[in-house]
PDB file of N, CA, C and O in Angstrom:
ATOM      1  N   UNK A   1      78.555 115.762 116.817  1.00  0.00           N
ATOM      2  CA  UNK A   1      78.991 115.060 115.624  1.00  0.00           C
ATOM      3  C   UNK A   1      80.227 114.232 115.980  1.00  0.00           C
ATOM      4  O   UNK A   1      81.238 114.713 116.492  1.00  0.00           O
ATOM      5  N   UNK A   2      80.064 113.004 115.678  1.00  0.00           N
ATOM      6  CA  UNK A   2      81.267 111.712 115.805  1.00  0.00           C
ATOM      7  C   UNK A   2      82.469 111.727 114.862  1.00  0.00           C
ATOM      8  O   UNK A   2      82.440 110.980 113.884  1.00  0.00           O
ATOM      9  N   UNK A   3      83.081 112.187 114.987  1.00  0.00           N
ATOM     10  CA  UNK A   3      84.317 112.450 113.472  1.00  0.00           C
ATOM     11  C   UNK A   3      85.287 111.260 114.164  1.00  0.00           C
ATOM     12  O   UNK A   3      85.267 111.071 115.380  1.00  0.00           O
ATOM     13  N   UNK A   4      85.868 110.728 113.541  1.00  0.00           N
ATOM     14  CA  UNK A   4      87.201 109.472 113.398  1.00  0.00           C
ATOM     15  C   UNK A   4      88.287 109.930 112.547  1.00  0.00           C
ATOM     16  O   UNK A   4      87.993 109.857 111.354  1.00  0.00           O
ATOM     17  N   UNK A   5      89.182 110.276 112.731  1.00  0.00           N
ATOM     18  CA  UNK A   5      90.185 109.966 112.313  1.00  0.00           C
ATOM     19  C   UNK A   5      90.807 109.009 112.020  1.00  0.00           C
ATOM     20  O   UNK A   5      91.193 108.264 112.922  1.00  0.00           O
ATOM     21  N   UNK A   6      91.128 108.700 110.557  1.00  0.00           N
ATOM     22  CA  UNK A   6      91.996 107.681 109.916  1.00  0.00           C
ATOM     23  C   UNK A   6      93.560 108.028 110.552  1.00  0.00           C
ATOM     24  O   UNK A   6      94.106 109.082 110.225  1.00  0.00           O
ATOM     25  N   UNK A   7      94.314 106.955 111.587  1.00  0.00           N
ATOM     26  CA  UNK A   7      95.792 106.658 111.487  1.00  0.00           C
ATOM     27  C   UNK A   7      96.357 106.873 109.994  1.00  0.00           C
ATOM     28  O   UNK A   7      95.952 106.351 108.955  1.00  0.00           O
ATOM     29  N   UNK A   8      97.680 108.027 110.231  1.00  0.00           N
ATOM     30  CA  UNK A   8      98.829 107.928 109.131  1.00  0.00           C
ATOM     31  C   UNK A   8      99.314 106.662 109.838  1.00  0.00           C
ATOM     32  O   UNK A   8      98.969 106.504 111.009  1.00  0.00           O
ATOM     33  N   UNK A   9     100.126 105.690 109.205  1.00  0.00           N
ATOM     34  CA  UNK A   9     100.731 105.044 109.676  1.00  0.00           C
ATOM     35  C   UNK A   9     102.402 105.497 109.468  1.00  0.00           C
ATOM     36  O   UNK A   9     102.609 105.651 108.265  1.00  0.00           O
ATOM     37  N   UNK A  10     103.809 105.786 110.408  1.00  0.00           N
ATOM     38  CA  UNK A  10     104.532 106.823 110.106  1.00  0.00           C
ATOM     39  C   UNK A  10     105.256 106.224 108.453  1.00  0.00           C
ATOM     40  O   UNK A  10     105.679 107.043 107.638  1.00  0.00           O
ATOM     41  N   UNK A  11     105.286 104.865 108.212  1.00  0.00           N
ATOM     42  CA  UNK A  11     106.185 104.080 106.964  1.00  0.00           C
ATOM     43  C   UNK A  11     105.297 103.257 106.610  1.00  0.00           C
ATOM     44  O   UNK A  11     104.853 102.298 107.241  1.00  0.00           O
ATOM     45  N   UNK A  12     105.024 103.641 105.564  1.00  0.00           N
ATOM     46  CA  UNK A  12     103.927 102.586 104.762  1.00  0.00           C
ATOM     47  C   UNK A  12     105.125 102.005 103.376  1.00  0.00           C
ATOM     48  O   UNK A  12     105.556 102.671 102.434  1.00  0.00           O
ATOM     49  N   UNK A  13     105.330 100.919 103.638  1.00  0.00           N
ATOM     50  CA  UNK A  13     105.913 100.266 101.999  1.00  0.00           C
ATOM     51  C   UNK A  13     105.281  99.239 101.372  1.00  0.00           C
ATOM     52  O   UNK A  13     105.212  98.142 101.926  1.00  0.00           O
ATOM     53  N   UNK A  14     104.839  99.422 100.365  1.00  0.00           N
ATOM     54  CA  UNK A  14     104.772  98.499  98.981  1.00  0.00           C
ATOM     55  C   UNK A  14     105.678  97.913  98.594  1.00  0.00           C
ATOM     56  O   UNK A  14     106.758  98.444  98.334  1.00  0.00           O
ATOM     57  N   UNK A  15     105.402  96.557  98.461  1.00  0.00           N
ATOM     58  CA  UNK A  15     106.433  96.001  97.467  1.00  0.00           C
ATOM     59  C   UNK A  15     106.153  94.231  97.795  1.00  0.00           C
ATOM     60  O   UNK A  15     105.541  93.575  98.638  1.00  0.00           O
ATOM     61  N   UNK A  16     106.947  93.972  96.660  1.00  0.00           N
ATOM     62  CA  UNK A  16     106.687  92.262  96.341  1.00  0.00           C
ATOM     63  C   UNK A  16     107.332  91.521  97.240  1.00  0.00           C
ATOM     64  O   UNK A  16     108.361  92.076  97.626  1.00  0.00           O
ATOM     65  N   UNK A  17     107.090  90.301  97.810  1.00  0.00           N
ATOM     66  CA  UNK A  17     107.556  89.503  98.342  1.00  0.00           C
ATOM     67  C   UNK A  17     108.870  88.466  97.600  1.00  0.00           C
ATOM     68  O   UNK A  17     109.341  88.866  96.535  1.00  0.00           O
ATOM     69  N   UNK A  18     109.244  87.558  98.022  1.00  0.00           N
ATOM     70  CA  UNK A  18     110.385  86.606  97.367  1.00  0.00           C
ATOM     71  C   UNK A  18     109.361  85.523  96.346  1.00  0.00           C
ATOM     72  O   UNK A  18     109.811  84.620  95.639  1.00  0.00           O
ATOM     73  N   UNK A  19     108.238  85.806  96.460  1.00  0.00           N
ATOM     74  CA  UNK A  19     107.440  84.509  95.407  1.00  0.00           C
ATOM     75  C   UNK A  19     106.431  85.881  94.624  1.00  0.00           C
ATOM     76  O   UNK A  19     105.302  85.654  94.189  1.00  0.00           O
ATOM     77  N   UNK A  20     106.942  86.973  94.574  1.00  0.00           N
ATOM     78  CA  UNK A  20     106.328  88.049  93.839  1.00  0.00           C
ATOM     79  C   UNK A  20     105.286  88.595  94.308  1.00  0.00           C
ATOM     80  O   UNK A  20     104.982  89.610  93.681  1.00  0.00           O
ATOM     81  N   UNK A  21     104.367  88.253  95.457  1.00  0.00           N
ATOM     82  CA  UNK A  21     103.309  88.711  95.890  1.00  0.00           C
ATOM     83  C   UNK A  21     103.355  90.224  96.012  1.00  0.00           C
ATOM     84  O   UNK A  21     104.489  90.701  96.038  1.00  0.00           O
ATOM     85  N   UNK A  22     102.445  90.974  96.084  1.00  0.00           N
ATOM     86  CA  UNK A  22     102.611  92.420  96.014  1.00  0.00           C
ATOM     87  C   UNK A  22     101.737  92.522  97.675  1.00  0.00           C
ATOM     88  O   UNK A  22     100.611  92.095  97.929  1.00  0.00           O
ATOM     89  N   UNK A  23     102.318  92.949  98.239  1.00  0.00           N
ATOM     90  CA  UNK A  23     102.054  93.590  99.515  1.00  0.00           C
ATOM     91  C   UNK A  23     102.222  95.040 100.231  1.00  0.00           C
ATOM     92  O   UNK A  23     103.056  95.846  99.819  1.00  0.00           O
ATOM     93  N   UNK A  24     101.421  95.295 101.267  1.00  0.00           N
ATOM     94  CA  UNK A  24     101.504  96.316 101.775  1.00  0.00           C
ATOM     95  C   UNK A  24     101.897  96.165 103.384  1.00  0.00           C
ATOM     96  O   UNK A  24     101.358  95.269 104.034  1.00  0.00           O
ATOM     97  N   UNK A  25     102.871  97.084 104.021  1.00  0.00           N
ATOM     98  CA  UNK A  25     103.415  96.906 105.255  1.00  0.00           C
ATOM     99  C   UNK A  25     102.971  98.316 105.702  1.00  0.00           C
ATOM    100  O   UNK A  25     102.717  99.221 104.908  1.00  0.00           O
ATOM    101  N   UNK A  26     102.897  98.424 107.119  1.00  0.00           N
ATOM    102  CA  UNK A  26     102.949  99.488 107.852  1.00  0.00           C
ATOM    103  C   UNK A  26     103.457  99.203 109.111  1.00  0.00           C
ATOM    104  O   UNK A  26     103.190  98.204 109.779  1.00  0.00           O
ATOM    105  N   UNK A  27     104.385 100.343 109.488  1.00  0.00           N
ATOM    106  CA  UNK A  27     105.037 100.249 111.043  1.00  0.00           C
ATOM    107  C   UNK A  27     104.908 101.619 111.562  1.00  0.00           C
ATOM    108  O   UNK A  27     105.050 102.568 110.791  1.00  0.00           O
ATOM    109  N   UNK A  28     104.705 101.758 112.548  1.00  0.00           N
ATOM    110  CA  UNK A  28     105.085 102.868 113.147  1.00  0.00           C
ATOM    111  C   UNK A  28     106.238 103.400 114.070  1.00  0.00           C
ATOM    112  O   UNK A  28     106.163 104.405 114.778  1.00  0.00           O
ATOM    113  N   UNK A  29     107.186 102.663 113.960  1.00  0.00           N
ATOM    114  CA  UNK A  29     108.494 102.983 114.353  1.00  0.00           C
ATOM    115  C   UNK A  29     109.323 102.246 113.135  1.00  0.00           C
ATOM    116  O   UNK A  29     109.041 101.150 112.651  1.00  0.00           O
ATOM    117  N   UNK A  30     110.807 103.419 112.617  1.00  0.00           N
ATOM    118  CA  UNK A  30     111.893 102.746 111.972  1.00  0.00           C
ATOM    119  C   UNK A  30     112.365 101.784 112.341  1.00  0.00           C
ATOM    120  O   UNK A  30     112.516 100.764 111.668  1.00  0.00           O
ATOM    121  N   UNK A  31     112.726 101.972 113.645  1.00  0.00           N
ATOM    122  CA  UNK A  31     113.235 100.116 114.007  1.00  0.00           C
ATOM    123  C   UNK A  31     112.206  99.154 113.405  1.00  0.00           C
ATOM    124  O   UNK A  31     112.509  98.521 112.394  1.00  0.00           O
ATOM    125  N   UNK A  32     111.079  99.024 113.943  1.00  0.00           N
ATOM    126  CA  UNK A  32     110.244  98.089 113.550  1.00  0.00           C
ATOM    127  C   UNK A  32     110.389  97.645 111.760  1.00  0.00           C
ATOM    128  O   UNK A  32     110.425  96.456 111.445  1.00  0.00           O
ATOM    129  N   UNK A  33     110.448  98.559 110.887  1.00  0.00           N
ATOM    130  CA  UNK A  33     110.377  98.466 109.784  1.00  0.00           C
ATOM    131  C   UNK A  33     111.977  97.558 109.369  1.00  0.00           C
ATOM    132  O   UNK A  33     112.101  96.702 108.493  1.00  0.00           O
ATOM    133  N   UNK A  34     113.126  98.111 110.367  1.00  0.00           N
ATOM    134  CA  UNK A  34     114.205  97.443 110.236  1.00  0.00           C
ATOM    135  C   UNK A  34     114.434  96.158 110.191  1.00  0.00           C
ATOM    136  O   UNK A  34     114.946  95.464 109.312  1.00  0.00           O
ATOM    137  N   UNK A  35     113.843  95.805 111.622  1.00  0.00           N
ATOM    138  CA  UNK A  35     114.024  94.907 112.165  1.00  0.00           C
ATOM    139  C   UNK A  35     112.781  93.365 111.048  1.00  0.00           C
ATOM    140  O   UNK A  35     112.673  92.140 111.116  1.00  0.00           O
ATOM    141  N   UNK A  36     112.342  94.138 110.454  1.00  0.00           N
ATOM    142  CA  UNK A  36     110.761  93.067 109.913  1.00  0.00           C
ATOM    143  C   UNK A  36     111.427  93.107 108.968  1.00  0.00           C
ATOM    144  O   UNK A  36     110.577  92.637 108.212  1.00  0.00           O
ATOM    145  N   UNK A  37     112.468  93.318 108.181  1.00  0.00           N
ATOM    146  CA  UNK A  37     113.006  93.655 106.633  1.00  0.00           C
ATOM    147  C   UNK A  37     114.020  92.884 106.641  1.00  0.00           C
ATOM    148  O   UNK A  37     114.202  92.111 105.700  1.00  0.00           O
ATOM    149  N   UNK A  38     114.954  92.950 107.798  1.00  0.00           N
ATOM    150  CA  UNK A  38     116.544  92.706 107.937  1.00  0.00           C
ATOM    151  C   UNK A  38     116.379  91.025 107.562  1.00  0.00           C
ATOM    152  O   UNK A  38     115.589  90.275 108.134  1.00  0.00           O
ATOM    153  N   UNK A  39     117.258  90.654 106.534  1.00  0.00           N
ATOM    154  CA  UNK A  39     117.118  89.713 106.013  1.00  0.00           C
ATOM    155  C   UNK A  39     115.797  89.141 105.365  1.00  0.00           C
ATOM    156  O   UNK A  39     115.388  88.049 105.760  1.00  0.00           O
ATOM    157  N   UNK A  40     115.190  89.756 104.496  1.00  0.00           N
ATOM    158  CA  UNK A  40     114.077  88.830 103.958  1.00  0.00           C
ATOM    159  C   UNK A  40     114.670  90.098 102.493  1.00  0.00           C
ATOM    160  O   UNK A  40     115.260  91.166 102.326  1.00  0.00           O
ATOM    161  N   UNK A  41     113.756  88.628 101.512  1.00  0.00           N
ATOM    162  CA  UNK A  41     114.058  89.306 100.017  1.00  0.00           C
ATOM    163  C   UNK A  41     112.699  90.137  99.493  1.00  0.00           C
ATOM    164  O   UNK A  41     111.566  89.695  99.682  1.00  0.00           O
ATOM    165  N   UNK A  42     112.932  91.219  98.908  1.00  0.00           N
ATOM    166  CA  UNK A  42     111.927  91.917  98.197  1.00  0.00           C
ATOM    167  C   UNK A  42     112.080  91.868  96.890  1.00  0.00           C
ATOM    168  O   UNK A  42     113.090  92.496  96.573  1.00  0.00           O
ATOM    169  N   UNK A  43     111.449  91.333  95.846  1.00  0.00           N
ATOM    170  CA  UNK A  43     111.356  91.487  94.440  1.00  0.00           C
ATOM    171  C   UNK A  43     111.119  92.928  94.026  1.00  0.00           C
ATOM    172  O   UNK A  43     111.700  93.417  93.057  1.00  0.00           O
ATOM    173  N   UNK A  44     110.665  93.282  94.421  1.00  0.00           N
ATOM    174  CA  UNK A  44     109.933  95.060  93.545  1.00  0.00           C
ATOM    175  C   UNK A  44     109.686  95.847  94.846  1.00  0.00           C
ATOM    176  O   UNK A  44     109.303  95.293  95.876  1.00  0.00           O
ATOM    177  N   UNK A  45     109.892  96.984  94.759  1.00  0.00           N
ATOM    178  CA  UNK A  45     109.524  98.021  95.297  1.00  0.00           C
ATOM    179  C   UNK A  45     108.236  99.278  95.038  1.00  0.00           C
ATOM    180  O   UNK A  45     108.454 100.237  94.297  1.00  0.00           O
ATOM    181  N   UNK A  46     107.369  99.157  95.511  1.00  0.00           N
ATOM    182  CA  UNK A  46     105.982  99.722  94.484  1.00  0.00           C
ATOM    183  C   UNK A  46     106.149 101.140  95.392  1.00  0.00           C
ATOM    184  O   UNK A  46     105.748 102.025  94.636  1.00  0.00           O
ATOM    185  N   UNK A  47     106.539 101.726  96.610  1.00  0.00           N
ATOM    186  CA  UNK A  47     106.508 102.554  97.506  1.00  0.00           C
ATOM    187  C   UNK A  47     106.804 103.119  98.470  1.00  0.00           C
ATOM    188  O   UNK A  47     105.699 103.520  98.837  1.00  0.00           O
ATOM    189  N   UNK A  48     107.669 103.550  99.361  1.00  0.00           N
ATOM    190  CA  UNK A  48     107.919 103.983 100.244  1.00  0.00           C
ATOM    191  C   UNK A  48     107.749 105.437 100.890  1.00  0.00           C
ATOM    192  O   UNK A  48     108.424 106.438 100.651  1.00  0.00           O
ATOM    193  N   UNK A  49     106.356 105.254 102.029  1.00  0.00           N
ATOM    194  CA  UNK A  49     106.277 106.995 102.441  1.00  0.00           C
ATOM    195  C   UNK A  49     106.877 106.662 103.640  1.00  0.00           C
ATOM    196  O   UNK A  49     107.247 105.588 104.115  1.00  0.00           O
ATOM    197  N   UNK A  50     106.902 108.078 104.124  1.00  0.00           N
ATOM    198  CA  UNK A  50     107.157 108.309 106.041  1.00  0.00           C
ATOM    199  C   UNK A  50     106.415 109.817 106.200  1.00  0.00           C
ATOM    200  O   UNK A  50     106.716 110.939 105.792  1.00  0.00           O
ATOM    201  N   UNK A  51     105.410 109.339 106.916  1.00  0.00           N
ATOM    202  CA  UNK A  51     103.909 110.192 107.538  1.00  0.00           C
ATOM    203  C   UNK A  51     103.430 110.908 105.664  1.00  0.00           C
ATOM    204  O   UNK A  51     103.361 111.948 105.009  1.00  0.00           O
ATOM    205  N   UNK A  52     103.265 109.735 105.605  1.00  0.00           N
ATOM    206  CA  UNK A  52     102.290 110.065 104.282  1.00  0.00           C
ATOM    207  C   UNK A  52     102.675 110.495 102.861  1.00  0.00           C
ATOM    208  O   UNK A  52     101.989 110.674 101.854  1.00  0.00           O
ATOM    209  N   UNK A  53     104.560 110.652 103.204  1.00  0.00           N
ATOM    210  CA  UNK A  53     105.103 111.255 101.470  1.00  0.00           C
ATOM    211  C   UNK A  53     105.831 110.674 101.476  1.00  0.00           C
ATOM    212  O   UNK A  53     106.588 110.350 102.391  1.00  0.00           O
ATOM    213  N   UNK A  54     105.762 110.228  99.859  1.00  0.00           N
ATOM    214  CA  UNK A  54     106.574 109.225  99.622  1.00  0.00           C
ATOM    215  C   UNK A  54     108.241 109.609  99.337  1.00  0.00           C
ATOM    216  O   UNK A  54     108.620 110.766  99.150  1.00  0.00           O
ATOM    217  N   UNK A  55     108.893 108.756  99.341  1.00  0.00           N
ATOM    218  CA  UNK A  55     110.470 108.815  99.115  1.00  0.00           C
ATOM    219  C   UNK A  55     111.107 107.939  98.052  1.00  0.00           C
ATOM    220  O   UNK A  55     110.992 106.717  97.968  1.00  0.00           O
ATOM    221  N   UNK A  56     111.694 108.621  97.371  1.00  0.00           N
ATOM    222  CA  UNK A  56     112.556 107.419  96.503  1.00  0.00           C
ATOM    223  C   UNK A  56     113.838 106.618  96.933  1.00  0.00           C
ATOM    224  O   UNK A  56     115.006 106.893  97.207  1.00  0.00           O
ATOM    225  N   UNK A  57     112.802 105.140  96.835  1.00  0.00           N
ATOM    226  CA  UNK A  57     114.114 104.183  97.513  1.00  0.00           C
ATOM    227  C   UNK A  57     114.140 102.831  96.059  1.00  0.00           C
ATOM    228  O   UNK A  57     113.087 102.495  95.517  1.00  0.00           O
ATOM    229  N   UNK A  58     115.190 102.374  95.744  1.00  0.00           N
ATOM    230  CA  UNK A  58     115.645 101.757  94.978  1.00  0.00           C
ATOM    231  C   UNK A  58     115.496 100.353  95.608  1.00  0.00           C
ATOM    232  O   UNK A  58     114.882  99.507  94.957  1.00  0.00           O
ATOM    233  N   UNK A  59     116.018 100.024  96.851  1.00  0.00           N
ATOM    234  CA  UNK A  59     116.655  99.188  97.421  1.00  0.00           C
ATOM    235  C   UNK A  59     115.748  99.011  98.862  1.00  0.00           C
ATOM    236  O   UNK A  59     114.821  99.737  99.219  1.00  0.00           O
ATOM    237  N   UNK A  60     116.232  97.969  99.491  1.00  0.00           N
ATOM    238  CA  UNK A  60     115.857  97.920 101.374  1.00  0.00           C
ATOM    239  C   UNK A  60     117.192  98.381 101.628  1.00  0.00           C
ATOM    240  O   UNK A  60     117.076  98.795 102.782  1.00  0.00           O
ATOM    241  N   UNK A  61     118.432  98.584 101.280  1.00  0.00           N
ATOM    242  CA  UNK A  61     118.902  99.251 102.048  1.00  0.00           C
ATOM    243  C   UNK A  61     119.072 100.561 102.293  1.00  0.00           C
ATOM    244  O   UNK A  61     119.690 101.003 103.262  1.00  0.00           O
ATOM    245  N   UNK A  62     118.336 101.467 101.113  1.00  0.00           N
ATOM    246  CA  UNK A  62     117.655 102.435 100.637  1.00  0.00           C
ATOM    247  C   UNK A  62     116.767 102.888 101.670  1.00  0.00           C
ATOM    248  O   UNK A  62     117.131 103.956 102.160  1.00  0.00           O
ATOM    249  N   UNK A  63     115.737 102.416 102.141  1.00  0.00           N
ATOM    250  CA  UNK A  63     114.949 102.227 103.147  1.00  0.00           C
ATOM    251  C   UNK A  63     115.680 102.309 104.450  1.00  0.00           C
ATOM    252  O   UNK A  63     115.570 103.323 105.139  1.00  0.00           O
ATOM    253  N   UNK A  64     116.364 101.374 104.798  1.00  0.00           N
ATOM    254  CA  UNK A  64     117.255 101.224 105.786  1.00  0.00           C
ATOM    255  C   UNK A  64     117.777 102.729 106.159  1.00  0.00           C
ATOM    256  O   UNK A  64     117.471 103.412 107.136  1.00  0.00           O
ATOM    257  N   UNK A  65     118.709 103.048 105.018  1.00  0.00           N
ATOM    258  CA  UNK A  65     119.240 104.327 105.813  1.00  0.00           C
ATOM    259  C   UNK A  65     118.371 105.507 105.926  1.00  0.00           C
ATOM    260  O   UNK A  65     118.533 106.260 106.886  1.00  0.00           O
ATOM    261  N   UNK A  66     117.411 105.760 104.996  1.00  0.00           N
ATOM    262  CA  UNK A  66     116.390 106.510 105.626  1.00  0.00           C
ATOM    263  C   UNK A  66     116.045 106.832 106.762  1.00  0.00           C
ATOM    264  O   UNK A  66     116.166 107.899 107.363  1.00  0.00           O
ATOM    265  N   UNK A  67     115.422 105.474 107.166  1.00  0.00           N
ATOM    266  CA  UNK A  67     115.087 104.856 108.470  1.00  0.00           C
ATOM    267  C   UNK A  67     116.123 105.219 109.670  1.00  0.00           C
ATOM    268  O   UNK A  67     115.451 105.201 110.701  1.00  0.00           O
ATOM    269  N   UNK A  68     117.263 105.490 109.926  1.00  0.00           N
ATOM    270  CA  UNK A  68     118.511 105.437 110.156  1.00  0.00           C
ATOM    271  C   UNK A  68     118.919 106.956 110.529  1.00  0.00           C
ATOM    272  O   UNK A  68     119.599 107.351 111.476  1.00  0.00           O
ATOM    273  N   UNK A  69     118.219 107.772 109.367  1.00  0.00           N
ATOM    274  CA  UNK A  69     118.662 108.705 109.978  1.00  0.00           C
ATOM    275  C   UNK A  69     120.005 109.788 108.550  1.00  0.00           C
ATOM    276  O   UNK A  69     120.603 110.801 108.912  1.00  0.00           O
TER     277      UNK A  69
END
């Protein structure tokens, strides 16, 4: 029997872009998520997990220190 496993991805976030679009991101390293964030605007925040549970973040810099440690 062939079984597959679906990837957790470790940070999955939701959230709107600067022209409101609603999007979904995934990284698998914090830096990465840092570094793709650091300076760009987010309108809304719809989500933030790390390996699959979510966290309450208000903000990207919310995110940030998460990420951080």
């Amino acid at each position: 029997m062939d079984q597959q496993l679906e990837k957790i991805s470790f940070i999955r976030f939701l959230y709107a872009d600067a022209e409101g679009v609603r999007k979904i991101y995934d990284a698998d390293w914090p830096d990465q998520f840092i570094a793709y964030f650091t300076g760009k605007e987010v309108t809304e925040i719809g989500g933030f997990f790390i390996m699959g549970t979510p966290l309450k973040v208000r903000s990207l810099e919310d995110a940030f220190k998460i990420c951080r440690g």
